[in-house]
Backbone of each chain as ProteinMPNN parsed JSONL, in Angstrom:
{"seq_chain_A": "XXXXXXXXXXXXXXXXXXXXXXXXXXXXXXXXXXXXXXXXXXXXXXXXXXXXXXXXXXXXXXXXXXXXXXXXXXXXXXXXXXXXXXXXXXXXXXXXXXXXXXXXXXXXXXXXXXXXXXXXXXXXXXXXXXXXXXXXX", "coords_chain_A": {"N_chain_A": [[16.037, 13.051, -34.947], [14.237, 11.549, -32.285], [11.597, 12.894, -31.037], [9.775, 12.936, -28.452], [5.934, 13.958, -27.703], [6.404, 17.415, -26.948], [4.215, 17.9, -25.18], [3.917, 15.67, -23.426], [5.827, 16.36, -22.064], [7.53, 15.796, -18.719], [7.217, 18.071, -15.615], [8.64, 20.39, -14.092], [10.499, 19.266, -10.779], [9.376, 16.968, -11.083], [10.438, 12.996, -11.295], [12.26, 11.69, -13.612], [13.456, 8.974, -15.974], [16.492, 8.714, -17.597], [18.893, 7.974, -20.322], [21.511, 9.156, -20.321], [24.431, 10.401, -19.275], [25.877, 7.735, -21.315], [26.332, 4.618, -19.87], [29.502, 3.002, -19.927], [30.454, -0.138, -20.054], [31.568, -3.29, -20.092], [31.851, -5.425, -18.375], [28.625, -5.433, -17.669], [25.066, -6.175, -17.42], [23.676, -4.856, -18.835], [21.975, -2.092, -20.919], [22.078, 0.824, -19.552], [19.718, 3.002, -17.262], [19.645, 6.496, -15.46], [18.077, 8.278, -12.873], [16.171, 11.253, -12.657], [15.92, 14.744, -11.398], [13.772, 16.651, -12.711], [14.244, 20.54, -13.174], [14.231, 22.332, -14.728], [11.758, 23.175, -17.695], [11.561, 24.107, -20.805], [9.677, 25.115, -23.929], [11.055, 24.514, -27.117], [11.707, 25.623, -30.488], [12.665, 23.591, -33.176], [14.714, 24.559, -35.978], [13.349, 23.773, -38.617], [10.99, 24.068, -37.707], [9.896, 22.071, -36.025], [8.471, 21.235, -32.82], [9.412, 21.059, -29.576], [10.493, 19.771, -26.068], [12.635, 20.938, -23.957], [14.472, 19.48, -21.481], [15.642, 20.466, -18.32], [18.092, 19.179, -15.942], [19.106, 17.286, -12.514], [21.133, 14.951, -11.588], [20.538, 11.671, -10.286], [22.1, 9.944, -6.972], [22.798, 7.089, -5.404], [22.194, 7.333, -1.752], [23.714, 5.756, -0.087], [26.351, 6.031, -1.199], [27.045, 8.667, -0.916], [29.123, 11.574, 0.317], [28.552, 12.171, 3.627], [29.151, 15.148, 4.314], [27.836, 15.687, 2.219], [25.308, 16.162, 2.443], [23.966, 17.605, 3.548], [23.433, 20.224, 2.039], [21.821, 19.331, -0.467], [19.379, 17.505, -2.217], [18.159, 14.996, -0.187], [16.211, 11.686, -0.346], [14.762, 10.259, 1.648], [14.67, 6.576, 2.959], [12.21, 6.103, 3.333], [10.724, 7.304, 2.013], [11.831, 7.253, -0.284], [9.926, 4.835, -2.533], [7.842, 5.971, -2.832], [8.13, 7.777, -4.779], [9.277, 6.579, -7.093], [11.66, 5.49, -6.944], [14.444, 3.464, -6.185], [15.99, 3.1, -4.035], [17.275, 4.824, -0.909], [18.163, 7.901, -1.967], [20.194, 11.131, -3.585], [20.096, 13.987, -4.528], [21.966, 16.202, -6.162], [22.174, 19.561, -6.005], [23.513, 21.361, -7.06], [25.244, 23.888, -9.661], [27.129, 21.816, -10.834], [26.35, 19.723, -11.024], [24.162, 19.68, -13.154], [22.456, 18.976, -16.364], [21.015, 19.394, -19.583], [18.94, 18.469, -21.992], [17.063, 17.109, -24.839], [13.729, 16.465, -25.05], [12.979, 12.847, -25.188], [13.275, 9.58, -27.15], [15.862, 9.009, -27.524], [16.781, 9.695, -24.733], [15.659, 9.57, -22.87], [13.209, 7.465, -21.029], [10.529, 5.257, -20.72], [9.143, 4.847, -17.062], [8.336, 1.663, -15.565], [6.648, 0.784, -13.927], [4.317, 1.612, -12.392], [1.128, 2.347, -13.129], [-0.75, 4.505, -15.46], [1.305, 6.643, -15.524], [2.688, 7.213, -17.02], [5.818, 8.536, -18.781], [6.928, 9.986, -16.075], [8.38, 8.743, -13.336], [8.001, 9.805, -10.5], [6.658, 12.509, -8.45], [7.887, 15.099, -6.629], [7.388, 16.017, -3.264], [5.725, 18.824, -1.121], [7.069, 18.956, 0.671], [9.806, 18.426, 0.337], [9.708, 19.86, -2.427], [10.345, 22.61, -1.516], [12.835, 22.094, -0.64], [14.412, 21.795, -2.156], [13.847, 24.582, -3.193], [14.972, 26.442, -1.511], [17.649, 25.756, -1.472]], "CA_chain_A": [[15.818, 12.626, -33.557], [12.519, 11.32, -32.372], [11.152, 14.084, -29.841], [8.451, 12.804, -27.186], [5.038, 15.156, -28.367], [6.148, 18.093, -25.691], [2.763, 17.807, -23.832], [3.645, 14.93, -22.744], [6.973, 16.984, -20.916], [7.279, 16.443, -17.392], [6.962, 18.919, -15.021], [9.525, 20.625, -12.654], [10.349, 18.249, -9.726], [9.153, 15.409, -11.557], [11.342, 12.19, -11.23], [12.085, 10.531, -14.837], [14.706, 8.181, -15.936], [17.326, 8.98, -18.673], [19.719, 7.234, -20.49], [22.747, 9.726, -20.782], [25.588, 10.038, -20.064], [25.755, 6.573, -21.417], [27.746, 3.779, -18.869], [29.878, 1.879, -20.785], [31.2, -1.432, -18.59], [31.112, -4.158, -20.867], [30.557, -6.001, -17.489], [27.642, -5.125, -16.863], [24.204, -6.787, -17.444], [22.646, -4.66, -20.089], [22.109, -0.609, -20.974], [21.709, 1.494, -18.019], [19.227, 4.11, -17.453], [19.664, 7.292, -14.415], [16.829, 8.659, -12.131], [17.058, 12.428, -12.69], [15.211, 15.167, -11.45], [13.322, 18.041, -13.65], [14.435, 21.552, -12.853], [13.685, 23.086, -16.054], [11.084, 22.307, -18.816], [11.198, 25.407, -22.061], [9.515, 24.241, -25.016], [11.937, 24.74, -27.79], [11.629, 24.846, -32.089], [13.801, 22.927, -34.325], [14.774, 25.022, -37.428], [12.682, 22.76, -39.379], [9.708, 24.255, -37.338], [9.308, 20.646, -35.045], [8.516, 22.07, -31.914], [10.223, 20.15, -28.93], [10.696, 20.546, -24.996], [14.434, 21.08, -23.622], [14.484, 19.407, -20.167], [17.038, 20.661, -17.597], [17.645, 18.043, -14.958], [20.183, 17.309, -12.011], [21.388, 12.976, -11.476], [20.568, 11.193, -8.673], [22.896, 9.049, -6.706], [22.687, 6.291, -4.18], [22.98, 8.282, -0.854], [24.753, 5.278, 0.671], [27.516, 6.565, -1.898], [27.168, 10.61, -1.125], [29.6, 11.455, 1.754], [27.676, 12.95, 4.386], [29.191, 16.76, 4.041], [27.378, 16.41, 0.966], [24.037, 15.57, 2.442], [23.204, 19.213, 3.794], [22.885, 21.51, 0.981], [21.11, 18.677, -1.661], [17.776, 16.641, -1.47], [18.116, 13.448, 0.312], [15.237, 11.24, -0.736], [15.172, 9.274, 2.573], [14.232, 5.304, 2.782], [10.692, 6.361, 3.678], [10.255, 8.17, 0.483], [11.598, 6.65, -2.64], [9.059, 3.883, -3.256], [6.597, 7.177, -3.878], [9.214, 8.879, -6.051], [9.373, 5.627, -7.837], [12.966, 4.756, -6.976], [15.035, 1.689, -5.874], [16.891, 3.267, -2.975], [17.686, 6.479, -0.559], [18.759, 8.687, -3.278], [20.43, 12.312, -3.168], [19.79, 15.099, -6.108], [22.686, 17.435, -5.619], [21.929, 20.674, -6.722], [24.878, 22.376, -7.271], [25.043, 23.585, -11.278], [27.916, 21.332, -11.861], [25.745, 18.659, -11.228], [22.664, 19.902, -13.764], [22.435, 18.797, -17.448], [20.138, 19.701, -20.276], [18.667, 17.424, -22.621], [15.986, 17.078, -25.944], [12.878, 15.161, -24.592], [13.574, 12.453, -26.478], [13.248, 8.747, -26.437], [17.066, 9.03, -27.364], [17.749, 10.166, -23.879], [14.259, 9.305, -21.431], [12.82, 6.358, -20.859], [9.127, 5.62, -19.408], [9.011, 3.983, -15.976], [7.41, 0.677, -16.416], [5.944, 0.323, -12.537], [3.41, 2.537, -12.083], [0.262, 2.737, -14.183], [-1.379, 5.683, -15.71], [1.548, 7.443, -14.651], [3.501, 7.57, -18.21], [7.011, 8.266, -17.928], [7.031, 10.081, -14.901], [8.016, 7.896, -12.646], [7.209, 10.257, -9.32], [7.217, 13.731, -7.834], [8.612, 15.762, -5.502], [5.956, 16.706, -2.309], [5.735, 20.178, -1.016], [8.288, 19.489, 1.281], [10.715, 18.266, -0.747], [9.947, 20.676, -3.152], [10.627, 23.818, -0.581], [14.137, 21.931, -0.274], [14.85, 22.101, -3.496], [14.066, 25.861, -3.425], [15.972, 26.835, -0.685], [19.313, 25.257, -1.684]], "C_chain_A": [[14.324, 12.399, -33.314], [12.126, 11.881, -31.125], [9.696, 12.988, -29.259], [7.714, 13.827, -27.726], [5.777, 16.117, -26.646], [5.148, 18.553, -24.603], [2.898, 16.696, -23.068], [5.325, 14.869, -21.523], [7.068, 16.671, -19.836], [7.452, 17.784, -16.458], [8.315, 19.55, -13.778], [9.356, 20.485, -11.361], [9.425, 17.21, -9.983], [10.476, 14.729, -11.782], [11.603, 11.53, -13.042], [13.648, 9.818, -15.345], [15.272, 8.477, -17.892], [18.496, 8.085, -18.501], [21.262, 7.78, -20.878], [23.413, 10.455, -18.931], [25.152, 8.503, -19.878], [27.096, 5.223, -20.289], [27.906, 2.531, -19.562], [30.71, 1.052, -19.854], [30.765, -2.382, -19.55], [31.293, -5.615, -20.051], [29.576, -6.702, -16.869], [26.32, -6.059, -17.749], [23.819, -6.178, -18.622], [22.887, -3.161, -20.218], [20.954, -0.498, -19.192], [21.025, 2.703, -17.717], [19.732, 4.972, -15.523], [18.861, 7.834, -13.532], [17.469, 9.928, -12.195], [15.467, 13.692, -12.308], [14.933, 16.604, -11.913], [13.303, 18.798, -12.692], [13.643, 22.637, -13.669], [13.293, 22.514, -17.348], [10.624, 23.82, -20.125], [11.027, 24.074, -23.73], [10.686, 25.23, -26.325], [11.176, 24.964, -29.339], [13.117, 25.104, -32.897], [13.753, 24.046, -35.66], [14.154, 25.025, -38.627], [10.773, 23.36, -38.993], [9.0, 23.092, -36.494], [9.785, 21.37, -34.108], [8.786, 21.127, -30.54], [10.776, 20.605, -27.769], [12.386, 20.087, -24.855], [14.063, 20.851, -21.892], [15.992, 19.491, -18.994], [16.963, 19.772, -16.247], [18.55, 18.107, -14.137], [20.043, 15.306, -11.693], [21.192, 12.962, -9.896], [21.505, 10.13, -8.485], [22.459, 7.988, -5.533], [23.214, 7.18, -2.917], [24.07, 7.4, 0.308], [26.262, 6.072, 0.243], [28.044, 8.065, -1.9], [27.863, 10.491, 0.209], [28.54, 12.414, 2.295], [27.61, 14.405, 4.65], [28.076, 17.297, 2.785], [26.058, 16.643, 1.149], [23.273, 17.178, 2.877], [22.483, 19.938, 2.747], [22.47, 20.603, -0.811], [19.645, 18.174, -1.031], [18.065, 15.324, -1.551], [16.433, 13.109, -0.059], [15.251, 9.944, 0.138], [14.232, 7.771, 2.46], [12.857, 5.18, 3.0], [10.086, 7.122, 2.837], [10.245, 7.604, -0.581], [10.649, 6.076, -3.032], [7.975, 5.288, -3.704], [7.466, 8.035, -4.462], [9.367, 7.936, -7.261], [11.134, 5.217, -8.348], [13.177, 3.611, -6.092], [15.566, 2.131, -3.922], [16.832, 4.658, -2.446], [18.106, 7.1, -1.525], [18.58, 9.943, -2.626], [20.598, 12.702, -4.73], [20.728, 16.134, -5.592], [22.447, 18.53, -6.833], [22.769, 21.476, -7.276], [24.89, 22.579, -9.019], [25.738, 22.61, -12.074], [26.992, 19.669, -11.761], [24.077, 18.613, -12.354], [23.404, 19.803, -15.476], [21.014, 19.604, -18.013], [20.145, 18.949, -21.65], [17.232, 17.666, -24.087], [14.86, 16.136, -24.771], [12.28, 14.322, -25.688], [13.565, 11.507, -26.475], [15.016, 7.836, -26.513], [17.9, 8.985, -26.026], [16.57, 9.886, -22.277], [13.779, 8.091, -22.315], [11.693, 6.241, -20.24], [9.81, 4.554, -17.949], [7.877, 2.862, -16.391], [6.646, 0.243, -14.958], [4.825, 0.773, -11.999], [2.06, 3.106, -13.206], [0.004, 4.255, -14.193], [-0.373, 6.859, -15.314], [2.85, 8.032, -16.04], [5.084, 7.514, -17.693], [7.495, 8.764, -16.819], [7.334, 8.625, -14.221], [8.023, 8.305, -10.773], [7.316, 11.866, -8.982], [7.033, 14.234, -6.927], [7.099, 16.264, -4.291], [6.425, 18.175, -1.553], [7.19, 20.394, -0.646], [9.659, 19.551, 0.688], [11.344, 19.681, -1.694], [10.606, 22.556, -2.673], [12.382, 23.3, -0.243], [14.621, 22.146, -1.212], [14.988, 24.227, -3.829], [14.87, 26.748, -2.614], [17.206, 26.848, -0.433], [19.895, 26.589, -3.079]], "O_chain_A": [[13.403, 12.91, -33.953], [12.377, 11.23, -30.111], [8.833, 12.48, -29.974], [8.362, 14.721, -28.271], [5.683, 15.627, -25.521], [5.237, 19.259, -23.599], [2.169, 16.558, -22.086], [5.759, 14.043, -20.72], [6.418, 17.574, -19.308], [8.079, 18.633, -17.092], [8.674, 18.95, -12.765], [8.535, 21.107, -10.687], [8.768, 16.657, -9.101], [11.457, 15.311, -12.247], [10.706, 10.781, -13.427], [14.751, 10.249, -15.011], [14.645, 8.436, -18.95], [19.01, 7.595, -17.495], [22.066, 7.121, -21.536], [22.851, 10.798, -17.89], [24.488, 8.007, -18.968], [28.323, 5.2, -20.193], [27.187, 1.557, -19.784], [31.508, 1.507, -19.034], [29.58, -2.341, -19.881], [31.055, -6.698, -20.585], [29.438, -7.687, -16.144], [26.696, -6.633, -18.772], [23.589, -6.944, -19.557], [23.933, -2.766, -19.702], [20.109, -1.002, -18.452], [21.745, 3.684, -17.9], [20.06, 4.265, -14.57], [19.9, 7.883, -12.873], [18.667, 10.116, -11.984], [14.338, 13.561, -12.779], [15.641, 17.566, -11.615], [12.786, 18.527, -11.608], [12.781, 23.461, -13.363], [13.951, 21.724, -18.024], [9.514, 24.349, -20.182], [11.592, 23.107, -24.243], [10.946, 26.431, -26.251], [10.045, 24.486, -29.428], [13.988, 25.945, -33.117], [12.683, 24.258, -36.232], [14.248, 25.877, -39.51], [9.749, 23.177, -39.651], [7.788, 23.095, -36.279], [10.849, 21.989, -34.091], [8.02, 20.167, -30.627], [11.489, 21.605, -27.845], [13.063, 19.238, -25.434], [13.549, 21.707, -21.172], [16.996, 18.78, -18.945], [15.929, 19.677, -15.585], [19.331, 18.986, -14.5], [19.009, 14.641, -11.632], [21.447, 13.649, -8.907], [21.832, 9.408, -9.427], [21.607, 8.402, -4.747], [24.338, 7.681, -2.911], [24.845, 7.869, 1.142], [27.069, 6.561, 1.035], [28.981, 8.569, -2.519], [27.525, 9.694, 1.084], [27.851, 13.208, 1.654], [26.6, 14.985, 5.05], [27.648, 18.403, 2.456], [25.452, 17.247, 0.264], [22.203, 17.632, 2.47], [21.28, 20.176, 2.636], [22.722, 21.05, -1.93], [19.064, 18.339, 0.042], [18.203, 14.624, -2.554], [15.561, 13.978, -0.07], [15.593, 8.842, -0.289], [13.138, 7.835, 1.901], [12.34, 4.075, 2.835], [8.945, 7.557, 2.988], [9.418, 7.394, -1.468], [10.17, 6.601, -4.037], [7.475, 5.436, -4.818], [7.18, 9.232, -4.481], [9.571, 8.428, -8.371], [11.644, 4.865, -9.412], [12.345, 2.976, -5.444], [15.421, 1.439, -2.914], [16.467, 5.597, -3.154], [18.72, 6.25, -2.17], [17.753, 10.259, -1.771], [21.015, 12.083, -5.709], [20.376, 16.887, -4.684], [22.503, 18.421, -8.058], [22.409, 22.341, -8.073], [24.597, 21.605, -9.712], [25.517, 22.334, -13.254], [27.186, 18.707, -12.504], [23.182, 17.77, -12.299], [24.47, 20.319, -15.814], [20.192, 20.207, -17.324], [21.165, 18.826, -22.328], [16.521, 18.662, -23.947], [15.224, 15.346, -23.9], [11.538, 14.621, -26.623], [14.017, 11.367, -25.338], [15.384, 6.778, -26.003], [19.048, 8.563, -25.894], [16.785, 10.019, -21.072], [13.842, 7.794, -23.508], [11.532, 6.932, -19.234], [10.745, 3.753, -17.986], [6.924, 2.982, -17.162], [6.002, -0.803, -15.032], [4.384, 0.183, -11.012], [2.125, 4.111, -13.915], [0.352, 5.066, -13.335], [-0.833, 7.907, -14.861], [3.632, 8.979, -15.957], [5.56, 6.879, -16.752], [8.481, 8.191, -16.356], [6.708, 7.597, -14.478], [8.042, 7.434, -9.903], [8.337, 12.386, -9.432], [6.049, 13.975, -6.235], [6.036, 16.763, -4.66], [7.624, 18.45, -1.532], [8.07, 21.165, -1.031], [10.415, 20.519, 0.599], [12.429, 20.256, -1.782], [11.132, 23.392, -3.408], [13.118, 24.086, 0.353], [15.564, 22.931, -1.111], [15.844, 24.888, -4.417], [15.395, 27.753, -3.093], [17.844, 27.518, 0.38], [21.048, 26.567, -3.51]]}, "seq_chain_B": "XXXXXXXXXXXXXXXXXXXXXXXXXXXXXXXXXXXXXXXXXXXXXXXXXXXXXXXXXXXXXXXXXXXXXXXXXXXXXXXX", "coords_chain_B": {"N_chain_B": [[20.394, -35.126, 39.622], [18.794, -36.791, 36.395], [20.312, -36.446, 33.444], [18.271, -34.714, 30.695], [16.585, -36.612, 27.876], [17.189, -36.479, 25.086], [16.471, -37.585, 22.5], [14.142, -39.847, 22.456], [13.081, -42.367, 21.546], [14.025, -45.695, 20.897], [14.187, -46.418, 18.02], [14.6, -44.282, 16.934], [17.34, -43.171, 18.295], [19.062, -45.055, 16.894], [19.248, -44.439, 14.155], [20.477, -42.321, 14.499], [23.477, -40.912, 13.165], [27.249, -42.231, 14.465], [29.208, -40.15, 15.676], [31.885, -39.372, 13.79], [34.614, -38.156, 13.955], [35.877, -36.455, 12.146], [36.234, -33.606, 9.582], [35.799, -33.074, 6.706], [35.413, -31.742, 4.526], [36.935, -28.578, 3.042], [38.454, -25.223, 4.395], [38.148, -23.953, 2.258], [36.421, -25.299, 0.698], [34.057, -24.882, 2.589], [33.526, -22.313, 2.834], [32.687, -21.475, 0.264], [30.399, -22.938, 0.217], [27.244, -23.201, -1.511], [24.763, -22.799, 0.306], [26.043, -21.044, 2.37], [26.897, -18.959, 0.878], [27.001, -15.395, -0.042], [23.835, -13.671, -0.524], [23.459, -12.802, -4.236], [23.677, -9.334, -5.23], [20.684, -7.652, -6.072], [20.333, -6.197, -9.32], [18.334, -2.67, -9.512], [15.748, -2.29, -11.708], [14.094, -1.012, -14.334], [11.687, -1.558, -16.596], [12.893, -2.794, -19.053], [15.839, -1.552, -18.572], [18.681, -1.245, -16.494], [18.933, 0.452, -13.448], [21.004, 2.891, -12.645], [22.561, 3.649, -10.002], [25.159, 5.015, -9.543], [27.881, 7.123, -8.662], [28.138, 10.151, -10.447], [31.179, 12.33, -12.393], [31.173, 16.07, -12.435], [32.972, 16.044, -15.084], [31.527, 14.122, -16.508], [28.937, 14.77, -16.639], [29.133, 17.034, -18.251], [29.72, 15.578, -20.166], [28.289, 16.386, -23.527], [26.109, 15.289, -25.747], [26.774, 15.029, -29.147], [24.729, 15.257, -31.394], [22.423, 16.224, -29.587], [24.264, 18.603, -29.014], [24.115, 20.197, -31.217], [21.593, 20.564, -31.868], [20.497, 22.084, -30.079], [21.997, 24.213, -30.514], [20.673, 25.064, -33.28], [17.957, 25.351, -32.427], [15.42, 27.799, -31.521], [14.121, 29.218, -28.215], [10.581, 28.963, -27.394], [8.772, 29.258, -25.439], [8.702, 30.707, -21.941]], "CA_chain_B": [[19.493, -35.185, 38.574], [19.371, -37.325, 35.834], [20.024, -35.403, 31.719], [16.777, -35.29, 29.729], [16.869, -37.338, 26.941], [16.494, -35.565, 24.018], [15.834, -38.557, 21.965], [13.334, -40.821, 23.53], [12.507, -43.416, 21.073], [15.039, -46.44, 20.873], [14.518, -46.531, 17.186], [15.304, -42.983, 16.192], [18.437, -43.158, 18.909], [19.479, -46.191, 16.487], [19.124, -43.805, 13.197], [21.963, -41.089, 15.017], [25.079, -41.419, 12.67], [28.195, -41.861, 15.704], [30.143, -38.776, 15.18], [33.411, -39.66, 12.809], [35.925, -37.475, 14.608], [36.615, -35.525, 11.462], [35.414, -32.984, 9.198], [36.467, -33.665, 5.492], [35.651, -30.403, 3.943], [38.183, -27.911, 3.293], [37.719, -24.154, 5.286], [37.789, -23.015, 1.031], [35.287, -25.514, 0.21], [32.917, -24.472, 3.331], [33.285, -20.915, 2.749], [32.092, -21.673, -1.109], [29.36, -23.86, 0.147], [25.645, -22.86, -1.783], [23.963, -22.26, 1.994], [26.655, -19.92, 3.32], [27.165, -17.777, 0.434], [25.879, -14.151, 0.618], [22.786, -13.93, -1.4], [23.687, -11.909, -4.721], [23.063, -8.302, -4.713], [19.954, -7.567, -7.437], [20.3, -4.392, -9.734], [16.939, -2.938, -9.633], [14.989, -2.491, -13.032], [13.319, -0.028, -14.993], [11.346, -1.715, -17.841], [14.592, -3.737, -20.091], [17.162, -1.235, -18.316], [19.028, -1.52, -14.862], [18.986, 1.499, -12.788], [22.36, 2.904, -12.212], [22.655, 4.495, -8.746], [26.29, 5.282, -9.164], [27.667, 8.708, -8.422], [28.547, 11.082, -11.99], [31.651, 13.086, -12.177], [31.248, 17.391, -13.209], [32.975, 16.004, -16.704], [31.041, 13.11, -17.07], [27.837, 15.255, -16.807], [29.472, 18.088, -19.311], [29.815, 15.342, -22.01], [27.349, 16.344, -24.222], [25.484, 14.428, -27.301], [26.612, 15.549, -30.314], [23.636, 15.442, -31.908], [21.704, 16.959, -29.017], [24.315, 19.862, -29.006], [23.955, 20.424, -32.647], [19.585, 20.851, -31.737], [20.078, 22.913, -29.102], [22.495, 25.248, -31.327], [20.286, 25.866, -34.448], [16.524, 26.072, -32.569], [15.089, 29.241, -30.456], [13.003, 29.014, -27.813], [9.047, 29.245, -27.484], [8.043, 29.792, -24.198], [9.255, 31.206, -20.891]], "C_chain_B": [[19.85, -35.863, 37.621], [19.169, -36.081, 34.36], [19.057, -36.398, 31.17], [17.788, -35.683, 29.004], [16.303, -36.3, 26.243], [15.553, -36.1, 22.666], [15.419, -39.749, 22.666], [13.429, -42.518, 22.893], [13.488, -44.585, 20.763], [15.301, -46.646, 19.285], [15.444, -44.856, 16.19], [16.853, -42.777, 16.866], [19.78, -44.087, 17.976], [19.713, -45.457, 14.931], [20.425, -42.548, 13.039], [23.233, -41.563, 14.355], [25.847, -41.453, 13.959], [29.025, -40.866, 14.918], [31.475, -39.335, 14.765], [34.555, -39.105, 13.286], [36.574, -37.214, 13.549], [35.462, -35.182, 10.058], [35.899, -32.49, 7.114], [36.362, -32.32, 4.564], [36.567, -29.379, 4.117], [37.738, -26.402, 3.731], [37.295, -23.165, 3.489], [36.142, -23.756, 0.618], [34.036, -25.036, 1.586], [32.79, -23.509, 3.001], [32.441, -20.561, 0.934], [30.821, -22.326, -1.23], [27.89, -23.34, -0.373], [24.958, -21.912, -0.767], [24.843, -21.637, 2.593], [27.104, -18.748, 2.38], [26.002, -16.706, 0.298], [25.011, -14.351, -0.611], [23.455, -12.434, -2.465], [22.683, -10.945, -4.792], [22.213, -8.157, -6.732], [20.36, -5.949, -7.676], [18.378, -3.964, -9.79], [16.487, -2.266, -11.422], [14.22, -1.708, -13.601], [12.678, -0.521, -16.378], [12.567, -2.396, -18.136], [15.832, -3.012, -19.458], [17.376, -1.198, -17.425], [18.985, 0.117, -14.62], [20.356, 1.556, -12.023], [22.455, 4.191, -11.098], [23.85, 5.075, -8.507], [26.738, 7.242, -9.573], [28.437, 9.17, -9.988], [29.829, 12.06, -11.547], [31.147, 14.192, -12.777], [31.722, 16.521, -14.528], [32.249, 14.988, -17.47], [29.501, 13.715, -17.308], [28.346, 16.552, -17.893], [29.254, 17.361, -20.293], [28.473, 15.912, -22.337], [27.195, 15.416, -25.566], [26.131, 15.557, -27.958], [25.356, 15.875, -31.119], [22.629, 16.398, -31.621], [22.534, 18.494, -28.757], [24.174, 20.857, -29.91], [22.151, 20.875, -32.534], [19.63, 21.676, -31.103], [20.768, 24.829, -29.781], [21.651, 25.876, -32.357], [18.16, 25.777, -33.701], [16.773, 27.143, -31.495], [14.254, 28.794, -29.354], [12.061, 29.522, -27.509], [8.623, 30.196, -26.618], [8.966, 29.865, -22.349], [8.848, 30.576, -19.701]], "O_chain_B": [[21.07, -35.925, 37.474], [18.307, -35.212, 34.226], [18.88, -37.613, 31.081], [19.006, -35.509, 29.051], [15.388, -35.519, 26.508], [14.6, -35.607, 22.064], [16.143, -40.5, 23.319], [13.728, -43.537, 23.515], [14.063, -44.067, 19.806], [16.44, -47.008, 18.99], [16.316, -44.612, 15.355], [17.671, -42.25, 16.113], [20.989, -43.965, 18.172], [20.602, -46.088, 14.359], [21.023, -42.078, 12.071], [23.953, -42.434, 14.842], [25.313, -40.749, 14.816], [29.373, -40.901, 13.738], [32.148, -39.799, 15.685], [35.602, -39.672, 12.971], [37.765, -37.527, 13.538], [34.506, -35.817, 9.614], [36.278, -31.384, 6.73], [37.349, -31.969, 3.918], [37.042, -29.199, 5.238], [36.557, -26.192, 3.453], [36.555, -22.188, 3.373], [35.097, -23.163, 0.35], [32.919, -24.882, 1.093], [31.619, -23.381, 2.643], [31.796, -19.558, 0.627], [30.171, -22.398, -2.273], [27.224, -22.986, 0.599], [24.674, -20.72, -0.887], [24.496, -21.536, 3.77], [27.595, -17.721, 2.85], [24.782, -16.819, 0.409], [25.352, -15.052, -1.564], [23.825, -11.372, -1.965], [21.475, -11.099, -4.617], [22.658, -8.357, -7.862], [20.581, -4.995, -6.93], [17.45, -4.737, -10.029], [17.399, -1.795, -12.102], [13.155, -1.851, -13.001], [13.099, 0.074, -17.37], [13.319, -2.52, -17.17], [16.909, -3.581, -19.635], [16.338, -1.077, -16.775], [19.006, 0.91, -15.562], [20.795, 0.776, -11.177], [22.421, 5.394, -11.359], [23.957, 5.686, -7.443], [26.246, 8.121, -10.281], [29.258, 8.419, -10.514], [29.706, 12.622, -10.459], [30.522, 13.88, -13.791], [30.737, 16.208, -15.196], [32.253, 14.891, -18.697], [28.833, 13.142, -18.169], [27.31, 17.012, -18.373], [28.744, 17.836, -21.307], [27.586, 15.919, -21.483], [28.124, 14.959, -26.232], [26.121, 16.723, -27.561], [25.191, 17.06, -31.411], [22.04, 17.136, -32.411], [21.878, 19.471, -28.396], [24.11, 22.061, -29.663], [21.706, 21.627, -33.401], [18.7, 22.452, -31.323], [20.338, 25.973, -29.634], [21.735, 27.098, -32.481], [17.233, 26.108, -34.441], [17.783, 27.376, -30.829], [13.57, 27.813, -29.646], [12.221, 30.707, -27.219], [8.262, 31.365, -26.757], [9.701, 28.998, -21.877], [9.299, 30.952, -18.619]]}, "name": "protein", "num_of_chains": 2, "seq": "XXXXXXXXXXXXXXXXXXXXXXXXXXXXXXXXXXXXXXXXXXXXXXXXXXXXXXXXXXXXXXXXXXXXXXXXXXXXXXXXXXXXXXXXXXXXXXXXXXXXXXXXXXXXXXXXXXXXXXXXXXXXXXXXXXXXXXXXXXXXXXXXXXXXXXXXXXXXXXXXXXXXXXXXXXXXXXXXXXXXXXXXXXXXXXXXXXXXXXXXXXXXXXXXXXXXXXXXX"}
């Protein structure tokens, strides 16, 4: 597998885009990457002694698409936000565990953002407030 | 009172097709017409891949990689 150097990890409540689970629609325009946001970042080692971060993440969705019971106890990322998160749309991060994965950082499974200089693959993160929503759920 | 004219000039009045008293398109072909269809919806873009905003089920976020569950099984981890 070809590991990302883990310094260049993001950070918990950083935004970055992954390509798993994979969406197969044959469709659709092309491969499809996810906007997902870092919870948990432990650096790991491979057996082998290649030393390699393990990022735990939860998916974001379009919040047109989240019913509105759901909108309480997650983080809405309202239309006055995303463009500095470096998404497309309102988007909701539900927190709940069944919605949290864990992943290699990997270019198997992340992707850089290509919009935003100097900003690698991050492509945004979370502001205080945000981030105080996230901890409170 | 008399109605303004809307067209003044005797030559442009002379340019006015007379209205045909019928409308030859069919209500499928108007509704298909270029200028009344909705503008398609763009996916937005991440570098070469679309950004998929659609919602994940619990088992669709369980699959795991093989590969990546096989890495996560045989290392330890570092740091806390």
């Amino acid at each position: 597998m070809s590991f990302y150097d883990p310094t260049t990890a993001p950070d918990v409540f950083d935004i970055v885009w992954c390509k798993w689970p994979k969406r197969e629609n044959p469709l659709a325009p092309g491969p499809w990457v996810r906007c997902v946001l870092v919870l948990d970042v432990r650096l790991m080692i491979d057996a082998d002694e290649t030393e390699w971060a393990a990022i735990t993440a939860a998916y974001g969705t379009d919040a047109a698409k989240v019913e509105k019971a759901d909108l309480s106890n997650n983080l809405l990322i309202t239309s006055a936000e995303y463009r500095a998160l470096g998404l497309h749309k309102s988007t909701v991060f539900k927190l709940d565990l069944k919605n949290r994965f864990r992943l290699a950082w990997a270019e198997k499974y992340f992707v850089p953002q290509s919009y935003v200089r100097d900003r690698g693959i991050v492509a945004g993160s979370l502001n205080a407030t945000q981030q105080a929503t996230v901890l409170t759920e | 009172m008399p109605l303004r004219k809307l067209i003044s000039s005797p030559e442009a009045e002379r340019d006015v097709a007379p209205f045909s008293g019928s409308f030859t398109a069919s209500d499928t072909q108007f509704r298909m017409a270029p200028e009344v269809q909705p503008s398609k919806v763009e996916i937005p873009k991440v570098g070469d891949y679309y950004a998929d905003y659609s919602p994940l089920t619990p088992e669709e976020i369980a699959e795991v990689d093989a590969e990546c569950a096989e890495l996560f099984k045989r290392s330890k981890r570092v740091s806390g």
